[in-house]
PDB file of N, H, CA, C and O in Angstrom:
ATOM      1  N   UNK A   1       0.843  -1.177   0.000  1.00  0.00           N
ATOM      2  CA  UNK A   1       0.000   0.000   0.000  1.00  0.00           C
ATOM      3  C   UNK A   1       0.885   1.235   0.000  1.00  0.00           C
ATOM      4  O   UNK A   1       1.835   1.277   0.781  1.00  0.00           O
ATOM      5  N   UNK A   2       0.678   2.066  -0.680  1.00  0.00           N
ATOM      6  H   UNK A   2      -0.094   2.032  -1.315  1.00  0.00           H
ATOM      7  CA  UNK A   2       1.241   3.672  -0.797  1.00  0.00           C
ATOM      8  C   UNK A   2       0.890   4.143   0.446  1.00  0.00           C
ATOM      9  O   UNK A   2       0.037   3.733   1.234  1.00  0.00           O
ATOM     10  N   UNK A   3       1.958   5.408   0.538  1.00  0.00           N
ATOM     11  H   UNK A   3       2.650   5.741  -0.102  1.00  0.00           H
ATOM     12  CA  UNK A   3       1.454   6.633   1.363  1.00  0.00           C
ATOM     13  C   UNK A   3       0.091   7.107   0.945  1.00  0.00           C
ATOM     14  O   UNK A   3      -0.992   6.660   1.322  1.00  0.00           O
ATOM     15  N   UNK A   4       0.166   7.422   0.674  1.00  0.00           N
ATOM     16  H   UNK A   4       1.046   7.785   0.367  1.00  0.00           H
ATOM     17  CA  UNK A   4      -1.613   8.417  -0.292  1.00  0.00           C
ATOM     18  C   UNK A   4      -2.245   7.549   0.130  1.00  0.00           C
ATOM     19  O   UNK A   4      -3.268   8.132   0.487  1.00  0.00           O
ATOM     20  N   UNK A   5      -2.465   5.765   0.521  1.00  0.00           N
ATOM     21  H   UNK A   5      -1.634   5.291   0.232  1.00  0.00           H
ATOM     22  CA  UNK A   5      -3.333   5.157   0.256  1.00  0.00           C
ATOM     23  C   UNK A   5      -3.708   4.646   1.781  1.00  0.00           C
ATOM     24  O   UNK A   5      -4.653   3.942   2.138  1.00  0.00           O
ATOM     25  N   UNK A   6      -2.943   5.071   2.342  1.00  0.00           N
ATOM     26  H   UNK A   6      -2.175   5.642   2.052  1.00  0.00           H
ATOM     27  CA  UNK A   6      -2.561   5.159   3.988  1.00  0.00           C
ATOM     28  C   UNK A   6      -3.015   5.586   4.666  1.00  0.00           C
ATOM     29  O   UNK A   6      -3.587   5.147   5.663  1.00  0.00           O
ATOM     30  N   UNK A   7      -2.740   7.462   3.942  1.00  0.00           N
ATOM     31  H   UNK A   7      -2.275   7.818   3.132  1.00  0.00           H
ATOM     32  CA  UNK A   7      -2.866   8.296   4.488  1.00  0.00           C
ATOM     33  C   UNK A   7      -4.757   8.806   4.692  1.00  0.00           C
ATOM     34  O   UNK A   7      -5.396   9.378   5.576  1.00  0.00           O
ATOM     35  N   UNK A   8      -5.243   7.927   2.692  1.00  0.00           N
ATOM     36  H   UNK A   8      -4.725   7.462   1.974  1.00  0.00           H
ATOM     37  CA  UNK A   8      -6.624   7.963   2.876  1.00  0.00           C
ATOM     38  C   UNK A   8      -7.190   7.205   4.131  1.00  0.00           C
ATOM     39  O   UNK A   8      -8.187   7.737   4.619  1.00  0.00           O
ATOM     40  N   UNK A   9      -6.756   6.106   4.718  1.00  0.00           N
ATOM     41  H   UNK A   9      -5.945   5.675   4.321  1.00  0.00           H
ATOM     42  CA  UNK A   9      -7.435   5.139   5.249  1.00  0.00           C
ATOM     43  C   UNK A   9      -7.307   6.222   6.632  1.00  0.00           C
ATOM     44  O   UNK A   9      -8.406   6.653   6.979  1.00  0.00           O
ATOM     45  N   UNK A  10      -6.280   6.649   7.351  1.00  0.00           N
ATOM     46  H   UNK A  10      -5.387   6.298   7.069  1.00  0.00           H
ATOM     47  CA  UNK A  10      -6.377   7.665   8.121  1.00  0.00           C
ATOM     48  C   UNK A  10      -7.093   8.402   7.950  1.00  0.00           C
ATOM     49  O   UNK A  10      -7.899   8.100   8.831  1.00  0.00           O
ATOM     50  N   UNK A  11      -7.506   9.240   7.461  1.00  0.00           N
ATOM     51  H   UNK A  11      -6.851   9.486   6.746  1.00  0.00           H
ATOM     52  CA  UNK A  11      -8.386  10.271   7.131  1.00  0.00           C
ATOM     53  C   UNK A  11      -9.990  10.026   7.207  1.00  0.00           C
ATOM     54  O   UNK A  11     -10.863  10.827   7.543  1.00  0.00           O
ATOM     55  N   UNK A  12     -10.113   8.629   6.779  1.00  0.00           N
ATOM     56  H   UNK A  12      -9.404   7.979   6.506  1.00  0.00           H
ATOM     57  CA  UNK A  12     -11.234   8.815   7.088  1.00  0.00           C
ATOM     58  C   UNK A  12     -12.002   8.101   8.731  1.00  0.00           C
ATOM     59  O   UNK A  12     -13.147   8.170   9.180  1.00  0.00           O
ATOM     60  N   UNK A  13     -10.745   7.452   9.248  1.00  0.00           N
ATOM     61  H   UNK A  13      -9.816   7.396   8.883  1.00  0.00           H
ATOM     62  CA  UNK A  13     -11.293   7.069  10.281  1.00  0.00           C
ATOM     63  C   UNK A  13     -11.376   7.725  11.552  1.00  0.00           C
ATOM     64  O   UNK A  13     -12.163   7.583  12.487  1.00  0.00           O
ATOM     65  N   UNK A  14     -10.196   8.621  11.345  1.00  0.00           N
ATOM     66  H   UNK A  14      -9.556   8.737  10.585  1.00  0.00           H
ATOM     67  CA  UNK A  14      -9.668  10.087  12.042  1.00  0.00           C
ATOM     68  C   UNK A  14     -10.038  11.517  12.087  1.00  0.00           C
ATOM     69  O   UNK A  14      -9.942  12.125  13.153  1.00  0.00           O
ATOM     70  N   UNK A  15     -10.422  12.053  11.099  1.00  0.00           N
ATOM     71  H   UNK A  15     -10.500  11.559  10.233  1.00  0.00           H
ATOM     72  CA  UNK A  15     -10.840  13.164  10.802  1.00  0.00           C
ATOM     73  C   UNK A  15     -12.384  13.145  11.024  1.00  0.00           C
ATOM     74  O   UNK A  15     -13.096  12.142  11.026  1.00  0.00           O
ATOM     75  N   UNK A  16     -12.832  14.654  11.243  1.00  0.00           N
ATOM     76  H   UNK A  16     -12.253  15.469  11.242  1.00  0.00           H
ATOM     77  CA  UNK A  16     -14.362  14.290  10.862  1.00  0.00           C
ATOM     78  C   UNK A  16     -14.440  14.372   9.822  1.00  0.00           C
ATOM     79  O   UNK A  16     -13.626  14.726   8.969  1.00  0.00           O
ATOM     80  N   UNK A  17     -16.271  13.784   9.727  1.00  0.00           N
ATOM     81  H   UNK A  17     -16.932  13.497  10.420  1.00  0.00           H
ATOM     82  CA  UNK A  17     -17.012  14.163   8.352  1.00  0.00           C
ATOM     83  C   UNK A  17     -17.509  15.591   8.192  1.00  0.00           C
ATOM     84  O   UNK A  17     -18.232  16.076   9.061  1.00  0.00           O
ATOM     85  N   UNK A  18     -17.246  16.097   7.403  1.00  0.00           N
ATOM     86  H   UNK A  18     -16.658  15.703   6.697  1.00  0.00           H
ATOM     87  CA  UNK A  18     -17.540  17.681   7.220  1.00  0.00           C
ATOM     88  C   UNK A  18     -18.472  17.700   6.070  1.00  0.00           C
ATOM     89  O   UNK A  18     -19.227  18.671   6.031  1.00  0.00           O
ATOM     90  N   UNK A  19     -18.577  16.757   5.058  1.00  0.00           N
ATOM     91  H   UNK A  19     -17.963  15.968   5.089  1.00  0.00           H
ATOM     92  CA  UNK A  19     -19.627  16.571   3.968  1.00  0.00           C
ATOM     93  C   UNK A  19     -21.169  16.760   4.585  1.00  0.00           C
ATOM     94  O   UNK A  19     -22.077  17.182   3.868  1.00  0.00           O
ATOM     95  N   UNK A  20     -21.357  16.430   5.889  1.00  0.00           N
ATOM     96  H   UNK A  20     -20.619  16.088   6.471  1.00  0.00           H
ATOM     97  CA  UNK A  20     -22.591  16.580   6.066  1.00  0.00           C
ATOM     98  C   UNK A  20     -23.048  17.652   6.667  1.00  0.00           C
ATOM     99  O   UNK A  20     -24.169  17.787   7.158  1.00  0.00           O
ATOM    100  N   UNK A  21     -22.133  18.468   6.631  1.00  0.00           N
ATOM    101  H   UNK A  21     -21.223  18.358   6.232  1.00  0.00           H
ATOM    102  CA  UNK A  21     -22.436  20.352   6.816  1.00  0.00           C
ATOM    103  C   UNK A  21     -23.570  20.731   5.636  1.00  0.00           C
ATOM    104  O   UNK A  21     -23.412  20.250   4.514  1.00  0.00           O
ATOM    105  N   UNK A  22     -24.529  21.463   5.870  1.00  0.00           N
ATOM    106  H   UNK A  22     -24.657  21.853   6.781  1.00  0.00           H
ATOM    107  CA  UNK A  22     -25.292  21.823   4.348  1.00  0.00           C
ATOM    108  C   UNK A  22     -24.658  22.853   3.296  1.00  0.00           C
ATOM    109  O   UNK A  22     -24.672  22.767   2.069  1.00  0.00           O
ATOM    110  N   UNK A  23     -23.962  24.097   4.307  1.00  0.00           N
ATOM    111  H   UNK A  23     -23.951  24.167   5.305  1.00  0.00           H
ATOM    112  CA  UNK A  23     -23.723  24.750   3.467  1.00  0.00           C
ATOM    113  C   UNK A  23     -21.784  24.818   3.725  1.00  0.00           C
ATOM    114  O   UNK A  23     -21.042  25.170   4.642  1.00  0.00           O
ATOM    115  N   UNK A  24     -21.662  24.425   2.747  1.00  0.00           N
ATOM    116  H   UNK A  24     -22.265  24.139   2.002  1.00  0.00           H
ATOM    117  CA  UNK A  24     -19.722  24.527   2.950  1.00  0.00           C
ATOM    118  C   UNK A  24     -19.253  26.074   3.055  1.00  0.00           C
ATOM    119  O   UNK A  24     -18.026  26.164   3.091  1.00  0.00           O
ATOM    120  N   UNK A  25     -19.695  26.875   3.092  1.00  0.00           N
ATOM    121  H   UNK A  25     -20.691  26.801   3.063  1.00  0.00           H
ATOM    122  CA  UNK A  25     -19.385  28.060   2.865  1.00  0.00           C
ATOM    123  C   UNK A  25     -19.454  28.839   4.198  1.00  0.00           C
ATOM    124  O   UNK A  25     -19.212  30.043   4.114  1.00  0.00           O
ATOM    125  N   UNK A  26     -19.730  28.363   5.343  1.00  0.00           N
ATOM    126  H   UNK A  26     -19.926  27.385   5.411  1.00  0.00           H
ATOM    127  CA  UNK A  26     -20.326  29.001   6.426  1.00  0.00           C
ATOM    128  C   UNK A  26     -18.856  27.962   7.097  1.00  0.00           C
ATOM    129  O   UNK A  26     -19.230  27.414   8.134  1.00  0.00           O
ATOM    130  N   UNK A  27     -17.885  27.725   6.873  1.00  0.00           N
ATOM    131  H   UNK A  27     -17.581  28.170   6.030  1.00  0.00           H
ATOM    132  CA  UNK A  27     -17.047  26.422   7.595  1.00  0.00           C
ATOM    133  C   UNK A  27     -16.162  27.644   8.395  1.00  0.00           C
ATOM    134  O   UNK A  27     -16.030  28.824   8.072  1.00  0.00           O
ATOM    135  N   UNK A  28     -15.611  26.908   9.553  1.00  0.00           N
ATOM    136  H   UNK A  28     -15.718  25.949   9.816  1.00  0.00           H
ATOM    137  CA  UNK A  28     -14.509  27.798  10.213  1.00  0.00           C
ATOM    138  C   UNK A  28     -13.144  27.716   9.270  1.00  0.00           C
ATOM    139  O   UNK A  28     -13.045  27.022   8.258  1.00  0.00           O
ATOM    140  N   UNK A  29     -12.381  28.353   9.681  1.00  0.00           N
ATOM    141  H   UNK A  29     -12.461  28.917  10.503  1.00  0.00           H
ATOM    142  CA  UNK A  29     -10.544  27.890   9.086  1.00  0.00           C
ATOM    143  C   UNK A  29     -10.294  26.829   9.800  1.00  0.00           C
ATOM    144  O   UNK A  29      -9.309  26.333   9.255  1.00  0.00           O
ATOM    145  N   UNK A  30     -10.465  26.452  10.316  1.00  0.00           N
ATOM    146  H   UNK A  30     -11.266  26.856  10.758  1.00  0.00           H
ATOM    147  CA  UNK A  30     -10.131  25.113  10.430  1.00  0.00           C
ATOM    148  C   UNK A  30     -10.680  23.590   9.880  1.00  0.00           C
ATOM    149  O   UNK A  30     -10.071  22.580   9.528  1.00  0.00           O
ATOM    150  N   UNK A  31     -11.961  23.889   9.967  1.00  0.00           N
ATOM    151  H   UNK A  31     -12.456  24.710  10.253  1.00  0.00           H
ATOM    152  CA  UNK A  31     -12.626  22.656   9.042  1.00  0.00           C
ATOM    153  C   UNK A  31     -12.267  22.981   7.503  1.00  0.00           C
ATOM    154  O   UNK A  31     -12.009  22.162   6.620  1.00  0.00           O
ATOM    155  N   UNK A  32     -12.317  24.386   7.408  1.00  0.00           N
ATOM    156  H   UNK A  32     -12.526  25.051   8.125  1.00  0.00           H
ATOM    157  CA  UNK A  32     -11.435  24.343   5.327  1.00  0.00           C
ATOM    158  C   UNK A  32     -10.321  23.924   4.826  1.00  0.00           C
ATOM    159  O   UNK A  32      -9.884  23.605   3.721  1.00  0.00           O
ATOM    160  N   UNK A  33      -9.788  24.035   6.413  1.00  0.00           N
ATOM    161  H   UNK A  33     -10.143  24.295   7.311  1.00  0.00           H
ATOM    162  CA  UNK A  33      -8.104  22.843   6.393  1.00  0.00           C
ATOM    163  C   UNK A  33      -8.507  21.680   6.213  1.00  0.00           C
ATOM    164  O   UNK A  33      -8.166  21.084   5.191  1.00  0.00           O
ATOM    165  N   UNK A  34      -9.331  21.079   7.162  1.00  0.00           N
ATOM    166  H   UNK A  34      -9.608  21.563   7.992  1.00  0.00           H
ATOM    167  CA  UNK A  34      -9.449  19.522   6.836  1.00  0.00           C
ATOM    168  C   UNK A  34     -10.039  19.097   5.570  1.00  0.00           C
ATOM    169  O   UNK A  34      -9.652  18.070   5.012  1.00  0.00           O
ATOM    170  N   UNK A  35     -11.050  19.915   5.044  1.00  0.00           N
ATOM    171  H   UNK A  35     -11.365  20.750   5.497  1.00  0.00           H
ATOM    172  CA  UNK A  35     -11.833  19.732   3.810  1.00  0.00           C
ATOM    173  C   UNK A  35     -10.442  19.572   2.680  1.00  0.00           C
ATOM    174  O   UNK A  35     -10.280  18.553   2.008  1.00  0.00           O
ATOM    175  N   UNK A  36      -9.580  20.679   2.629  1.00  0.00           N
ATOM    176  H   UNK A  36      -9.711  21.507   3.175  1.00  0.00           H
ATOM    177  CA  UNK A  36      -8.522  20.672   2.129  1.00  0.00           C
ATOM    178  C   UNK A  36      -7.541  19.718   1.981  1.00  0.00           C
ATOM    179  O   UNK A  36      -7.252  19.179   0.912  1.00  0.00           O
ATOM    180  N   UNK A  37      -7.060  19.520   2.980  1.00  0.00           N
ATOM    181  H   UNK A  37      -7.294  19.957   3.848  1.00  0.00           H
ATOM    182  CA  UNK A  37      -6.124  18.544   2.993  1.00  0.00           C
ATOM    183  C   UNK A  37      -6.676  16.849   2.857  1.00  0.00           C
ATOM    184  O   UNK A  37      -5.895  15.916   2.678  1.00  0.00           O
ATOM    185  N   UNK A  38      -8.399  16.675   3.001  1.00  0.00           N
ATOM    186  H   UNK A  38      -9.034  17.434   3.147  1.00  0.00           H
ATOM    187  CA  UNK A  38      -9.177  15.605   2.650  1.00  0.00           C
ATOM    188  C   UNK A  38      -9.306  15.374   1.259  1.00  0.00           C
ATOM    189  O   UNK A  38      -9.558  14.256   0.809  1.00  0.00           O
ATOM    190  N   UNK A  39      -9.115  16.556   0.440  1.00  0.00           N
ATOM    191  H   UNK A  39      -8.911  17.463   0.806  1.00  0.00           H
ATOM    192  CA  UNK A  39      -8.829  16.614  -1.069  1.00  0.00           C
ATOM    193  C   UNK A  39      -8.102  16.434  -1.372  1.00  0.00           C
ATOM    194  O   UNK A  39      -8.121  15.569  -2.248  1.00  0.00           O
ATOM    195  N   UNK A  40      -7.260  16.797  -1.142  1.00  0.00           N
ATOM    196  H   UNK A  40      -7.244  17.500  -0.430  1.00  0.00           H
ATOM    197  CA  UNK A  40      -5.214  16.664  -1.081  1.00  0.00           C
ATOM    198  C   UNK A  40      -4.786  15.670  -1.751  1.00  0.00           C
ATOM    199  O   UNK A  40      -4.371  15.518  -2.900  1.00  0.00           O
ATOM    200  N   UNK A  41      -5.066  14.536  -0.213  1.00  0.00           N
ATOM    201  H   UNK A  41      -5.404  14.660   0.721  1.00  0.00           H
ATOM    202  CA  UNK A  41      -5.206  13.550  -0.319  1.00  0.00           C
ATOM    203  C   UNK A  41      -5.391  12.275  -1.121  1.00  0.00           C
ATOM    204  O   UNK A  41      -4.655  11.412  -1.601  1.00  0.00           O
ATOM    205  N   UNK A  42      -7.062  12.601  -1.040  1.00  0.00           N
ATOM    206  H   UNK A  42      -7.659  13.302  -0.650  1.00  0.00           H
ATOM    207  CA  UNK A  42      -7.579  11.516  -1.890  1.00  0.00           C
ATOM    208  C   UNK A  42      -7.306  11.619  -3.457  1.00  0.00           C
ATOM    209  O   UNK A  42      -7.463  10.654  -4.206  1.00  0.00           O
ATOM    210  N   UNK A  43      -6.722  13.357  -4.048  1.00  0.00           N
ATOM    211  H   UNK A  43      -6.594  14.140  -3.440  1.00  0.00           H
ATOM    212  CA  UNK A  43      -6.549  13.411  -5.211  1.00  0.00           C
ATOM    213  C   UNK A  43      -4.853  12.217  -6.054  1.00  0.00           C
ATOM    214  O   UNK A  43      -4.539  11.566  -7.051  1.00  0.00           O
ATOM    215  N   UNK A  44      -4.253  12.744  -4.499  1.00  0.00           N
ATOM    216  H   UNK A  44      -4.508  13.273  -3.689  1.00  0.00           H
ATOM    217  CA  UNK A  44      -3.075  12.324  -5.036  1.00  0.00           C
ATOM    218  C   UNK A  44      -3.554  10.651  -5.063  1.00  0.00           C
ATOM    219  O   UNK A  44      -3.567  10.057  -6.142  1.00  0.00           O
ATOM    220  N   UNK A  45      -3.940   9.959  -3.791  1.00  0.00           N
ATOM    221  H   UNK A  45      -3.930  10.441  -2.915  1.00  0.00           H
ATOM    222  CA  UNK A  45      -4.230   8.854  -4.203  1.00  0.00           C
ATOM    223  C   UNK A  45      -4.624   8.381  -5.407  1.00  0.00           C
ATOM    224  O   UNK A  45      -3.826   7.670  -6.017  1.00  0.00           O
ATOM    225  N   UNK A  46      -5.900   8.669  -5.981  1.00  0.00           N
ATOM    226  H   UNK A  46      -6.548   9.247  -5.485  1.00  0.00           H
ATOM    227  CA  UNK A  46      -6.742   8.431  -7.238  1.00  0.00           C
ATOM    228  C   UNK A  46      -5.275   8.649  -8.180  1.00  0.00           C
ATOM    229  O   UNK A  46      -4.486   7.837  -8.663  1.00  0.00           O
ATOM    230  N   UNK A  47      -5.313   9.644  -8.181  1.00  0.00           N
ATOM    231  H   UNK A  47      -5.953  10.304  -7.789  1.00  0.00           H
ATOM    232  CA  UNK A  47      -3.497   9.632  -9.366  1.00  0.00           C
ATOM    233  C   UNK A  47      -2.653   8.818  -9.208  1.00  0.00           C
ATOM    234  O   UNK A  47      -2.093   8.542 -10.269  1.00  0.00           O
ATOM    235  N   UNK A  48      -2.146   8.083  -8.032  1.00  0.00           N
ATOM    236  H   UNK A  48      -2.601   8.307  -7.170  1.00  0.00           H
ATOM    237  CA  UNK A  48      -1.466   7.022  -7.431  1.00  0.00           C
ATOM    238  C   UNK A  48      -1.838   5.693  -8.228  1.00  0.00           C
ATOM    239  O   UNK A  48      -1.050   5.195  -9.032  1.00  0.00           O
ATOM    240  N   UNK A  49      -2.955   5.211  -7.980  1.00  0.00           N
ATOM    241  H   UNK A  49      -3.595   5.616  -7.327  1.00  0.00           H
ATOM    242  CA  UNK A  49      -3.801   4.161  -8.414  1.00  0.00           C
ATOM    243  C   UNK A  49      -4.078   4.331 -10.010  1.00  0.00           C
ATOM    244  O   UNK A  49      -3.778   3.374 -10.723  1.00  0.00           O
ATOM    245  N   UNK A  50      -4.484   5.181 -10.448  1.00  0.00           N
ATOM    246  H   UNK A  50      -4.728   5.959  -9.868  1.00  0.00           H
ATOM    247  CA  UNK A  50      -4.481   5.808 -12.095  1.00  0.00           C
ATOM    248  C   UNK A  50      -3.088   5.096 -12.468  1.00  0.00           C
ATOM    249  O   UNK A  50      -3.227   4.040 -13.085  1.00  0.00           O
ATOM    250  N   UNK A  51      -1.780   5.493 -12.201  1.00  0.00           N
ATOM    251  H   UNK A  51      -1.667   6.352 -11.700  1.00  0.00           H
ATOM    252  CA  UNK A  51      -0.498   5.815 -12.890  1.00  0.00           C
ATOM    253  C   UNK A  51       0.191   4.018 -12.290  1.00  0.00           C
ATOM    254  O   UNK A  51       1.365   3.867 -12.627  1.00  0.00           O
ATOM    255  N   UNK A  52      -0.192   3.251 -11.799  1.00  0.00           N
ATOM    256  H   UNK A  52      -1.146   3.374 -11.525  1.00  0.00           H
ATOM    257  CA  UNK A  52      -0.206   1.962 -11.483  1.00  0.00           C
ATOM    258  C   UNK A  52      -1.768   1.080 -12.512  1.00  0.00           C
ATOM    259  O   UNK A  52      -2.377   0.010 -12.483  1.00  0.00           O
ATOM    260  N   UNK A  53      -1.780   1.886 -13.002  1.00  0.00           N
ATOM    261  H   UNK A  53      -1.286   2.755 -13.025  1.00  0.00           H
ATOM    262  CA  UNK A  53      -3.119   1.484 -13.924  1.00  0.00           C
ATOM    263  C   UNK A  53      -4.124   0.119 -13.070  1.00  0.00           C
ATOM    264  O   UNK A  53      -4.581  -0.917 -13.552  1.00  0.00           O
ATOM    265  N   UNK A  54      -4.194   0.638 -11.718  1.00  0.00           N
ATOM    266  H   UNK A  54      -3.822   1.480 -11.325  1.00  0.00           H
ATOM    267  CA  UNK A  54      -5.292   0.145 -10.534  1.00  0.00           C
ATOM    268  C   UNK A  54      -6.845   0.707 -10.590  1.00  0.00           C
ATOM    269  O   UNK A  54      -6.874   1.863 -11.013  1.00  0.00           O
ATOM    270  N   UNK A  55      -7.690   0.353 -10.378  1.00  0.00           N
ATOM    271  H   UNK A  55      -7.667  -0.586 -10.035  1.00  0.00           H
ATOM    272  CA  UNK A  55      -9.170   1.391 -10.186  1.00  0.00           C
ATOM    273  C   UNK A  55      -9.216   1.327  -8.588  1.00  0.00           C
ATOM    274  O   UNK A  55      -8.791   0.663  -7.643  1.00  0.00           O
ATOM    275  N   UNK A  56      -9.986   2.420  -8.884  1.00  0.00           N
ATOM    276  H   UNK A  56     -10.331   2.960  -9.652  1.00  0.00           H
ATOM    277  CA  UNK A  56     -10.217   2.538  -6.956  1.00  0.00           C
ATOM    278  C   UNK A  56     -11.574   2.201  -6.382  1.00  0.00           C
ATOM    279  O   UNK A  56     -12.052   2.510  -5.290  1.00  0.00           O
ATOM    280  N   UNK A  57     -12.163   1.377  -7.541  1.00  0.00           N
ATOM    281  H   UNK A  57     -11.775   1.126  -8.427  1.00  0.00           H
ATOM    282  CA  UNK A  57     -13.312   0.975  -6.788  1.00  0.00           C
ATOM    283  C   UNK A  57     -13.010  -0.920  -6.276  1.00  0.00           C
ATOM    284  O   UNK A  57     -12.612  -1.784  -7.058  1.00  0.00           O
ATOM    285  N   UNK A  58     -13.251  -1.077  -5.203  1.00  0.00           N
ATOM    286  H   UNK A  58     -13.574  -0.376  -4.568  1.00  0.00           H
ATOM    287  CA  UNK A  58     -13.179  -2.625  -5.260  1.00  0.00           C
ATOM    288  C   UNK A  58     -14.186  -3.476  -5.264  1.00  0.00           C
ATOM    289  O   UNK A  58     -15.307  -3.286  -4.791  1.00  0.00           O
ATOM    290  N   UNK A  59     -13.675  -4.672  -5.947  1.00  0.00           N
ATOM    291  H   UNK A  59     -12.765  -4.826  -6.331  1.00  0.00           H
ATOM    292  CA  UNK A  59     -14.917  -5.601  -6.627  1.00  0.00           C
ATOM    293  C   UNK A  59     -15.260  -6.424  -5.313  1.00  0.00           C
ATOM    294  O   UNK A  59     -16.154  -7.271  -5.330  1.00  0.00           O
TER     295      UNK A  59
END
């Protein structure tokens, strides 16, 4: 397993969920960090898995 792929599995068991805020726009600086760096993340992963020609859904 990658970093990125690690780091997702951290993230989501660690961090909160902030998706279930209604309006994202009303967030403190600090939850726009986590939203942030929750993107970060999962982007580099998905590119990780892409460039290993892996999918990220599992069967």
């Amino acid at each position: 397993m990658s970093l990125w792929g690690m780091l997702s599995r951290l993230n989501r068991r660690v961090l909160p969920a902030i998706h279930k805020v209604p309006d994202l726009s009303r967030l403190n600086g600090f939850q726009k960090a986590v939203v942030g760096w929750k993107m970060y993340v999962t982007y580099r992963h998905l590119d990780n898995l892409k460039r290993k020609g892996k999918s990220p859904i599992r069967s």
